[in-house]
N, C-alpha and C positions, 0 to 999 in steps of 0.2 A: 193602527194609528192611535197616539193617545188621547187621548178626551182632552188635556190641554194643547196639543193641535190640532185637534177639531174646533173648539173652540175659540181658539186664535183666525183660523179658518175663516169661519164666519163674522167673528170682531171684524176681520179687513172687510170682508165683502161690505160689512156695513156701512163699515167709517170710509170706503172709496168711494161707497153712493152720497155719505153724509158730506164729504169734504168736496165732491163735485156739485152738490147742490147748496153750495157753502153755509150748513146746519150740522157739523160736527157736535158744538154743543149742545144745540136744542135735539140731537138725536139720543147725546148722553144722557139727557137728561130724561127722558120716554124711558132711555134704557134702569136708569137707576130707581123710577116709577116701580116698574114691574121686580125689582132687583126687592126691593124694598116690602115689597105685599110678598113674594115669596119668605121672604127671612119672617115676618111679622104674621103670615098665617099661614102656618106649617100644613094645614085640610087643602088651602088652594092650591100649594106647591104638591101633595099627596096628588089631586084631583088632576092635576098636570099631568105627572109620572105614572099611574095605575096606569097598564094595557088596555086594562077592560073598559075602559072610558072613548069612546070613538074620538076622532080627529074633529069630525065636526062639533060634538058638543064641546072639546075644549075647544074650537076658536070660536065658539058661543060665547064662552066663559071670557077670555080674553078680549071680545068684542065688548061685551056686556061691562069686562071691568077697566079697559081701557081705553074703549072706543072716543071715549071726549079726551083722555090725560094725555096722548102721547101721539108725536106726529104719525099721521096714516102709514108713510112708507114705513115706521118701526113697526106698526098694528100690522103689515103686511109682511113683515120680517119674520115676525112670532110665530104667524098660520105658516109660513116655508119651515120655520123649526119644528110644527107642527110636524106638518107632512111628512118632513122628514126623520122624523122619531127621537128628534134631540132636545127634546124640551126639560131634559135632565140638567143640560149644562147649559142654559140659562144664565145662571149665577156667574157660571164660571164666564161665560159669555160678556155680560157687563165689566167684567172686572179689565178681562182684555182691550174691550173697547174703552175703557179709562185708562188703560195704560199707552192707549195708541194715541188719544187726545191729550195725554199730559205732553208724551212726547211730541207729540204734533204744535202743542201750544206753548213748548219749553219750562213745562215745571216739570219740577222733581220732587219726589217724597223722601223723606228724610227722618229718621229715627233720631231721637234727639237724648239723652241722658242727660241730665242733670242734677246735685245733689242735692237741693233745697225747689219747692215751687219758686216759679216765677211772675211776677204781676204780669197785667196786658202790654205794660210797656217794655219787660224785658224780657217776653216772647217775642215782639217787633222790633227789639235792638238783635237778639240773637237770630232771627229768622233772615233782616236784612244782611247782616254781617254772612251768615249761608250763603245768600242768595249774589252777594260777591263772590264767596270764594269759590263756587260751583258754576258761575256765569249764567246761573240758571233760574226761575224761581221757584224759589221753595215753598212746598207745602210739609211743616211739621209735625210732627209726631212729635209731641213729651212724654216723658217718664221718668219720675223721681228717682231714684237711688241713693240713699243717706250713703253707701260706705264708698260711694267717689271722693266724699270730704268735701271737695270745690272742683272746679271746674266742670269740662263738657268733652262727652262722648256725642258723638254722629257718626251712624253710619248712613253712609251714601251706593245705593246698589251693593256689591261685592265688596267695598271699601270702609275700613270701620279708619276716624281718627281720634284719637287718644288725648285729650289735653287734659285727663283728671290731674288732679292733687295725689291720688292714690297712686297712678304709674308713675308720677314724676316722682313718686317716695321711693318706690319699688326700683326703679331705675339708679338714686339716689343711693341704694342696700347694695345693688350687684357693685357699682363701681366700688364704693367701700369696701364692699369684701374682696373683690379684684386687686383693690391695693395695697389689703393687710398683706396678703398671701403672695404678692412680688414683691414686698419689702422682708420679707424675713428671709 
């Protein structure tokens, strides 16, 4: 089985206790506690993963460093990834659980292109305008690109749409050339 289904695996089991005990979010948020001291001290995340560290001393460690941050039932989730030797995929573990609360809570993440920065008020014109056309709410992602020229690339999951100034030129080139070459 791959590690991102095991992962997902456990995402459910959690978010089916979090969303019965209606703390989806505040589960998320314990989860992205720990998500976050991993990424920021690569020794705790080491001291996680080494073999030679017993079970019990990491949910020492884990009690010790999250025992006040993060609701009991997720401190009690960690010691089960313990035991059960997956404290590897942790990371990956949070990630799925915020994919299961976006969905659960109808955002969407969204990649956004655009050719120049935008102020704060024209990431909240472009974000609401999203958040129509996707019936969903959006959470964006920016990314500059000067050679779009203008307009806006998003993509949405598998789905990229194209409203640059660059494709509309490009598209603008084929048809011209399409109709030099049926008039002669």
């Amino acid at each position: 089985m791959s590690s991102q289904v095991v992962a997902r695996n456990y995402a459910s089991a959690l978010f089916d206790l979090a969303t019965r005990d209606g703390a989806a979010e505040f589960f998320g948020e314990g989860l992205d506690v720990v998500a976050q001291l991993l990424d920021e001290v690569p020794s705790f995340r080491r001291f996680l993963e080494v073999p030679g560290v017993s079970r019990d001393q990491k949910k020492a460690l884990l009690r010790e460093s999250f025992g006040e941050k993060v609701p009991t039932p997720v401190l009690h989730f960690l010691f089960l990834v313990v035991d059960r030797g997956r404290q590897r995929l942790l990371r990956q573990i949070q990630r799925e659980y915020r994919g299961l609360l976006d969905e659960h809570l109808g955002r969407e993440h969204v990649d956004v292109t655009v050719a120049r920065a935008l102020d704060g008020e024209g990431e909240i014109s472009v974000t609401e305008q999203l958040s129509g056309i996707l019936g969903k709410d959006v959470i964006p992602h920016f990314r500059v690109d000067p050679k779009l020229l203008g307009g806006i690339v998003f993509r949405s999951g598998d789905v990229v749409y194209d409203g640059s100034v660059r494709r509309r030129l490009e598209q603008m080139k084929r048809r011209l050339m399409a109709a030099e070459v049926s008039n002669e």
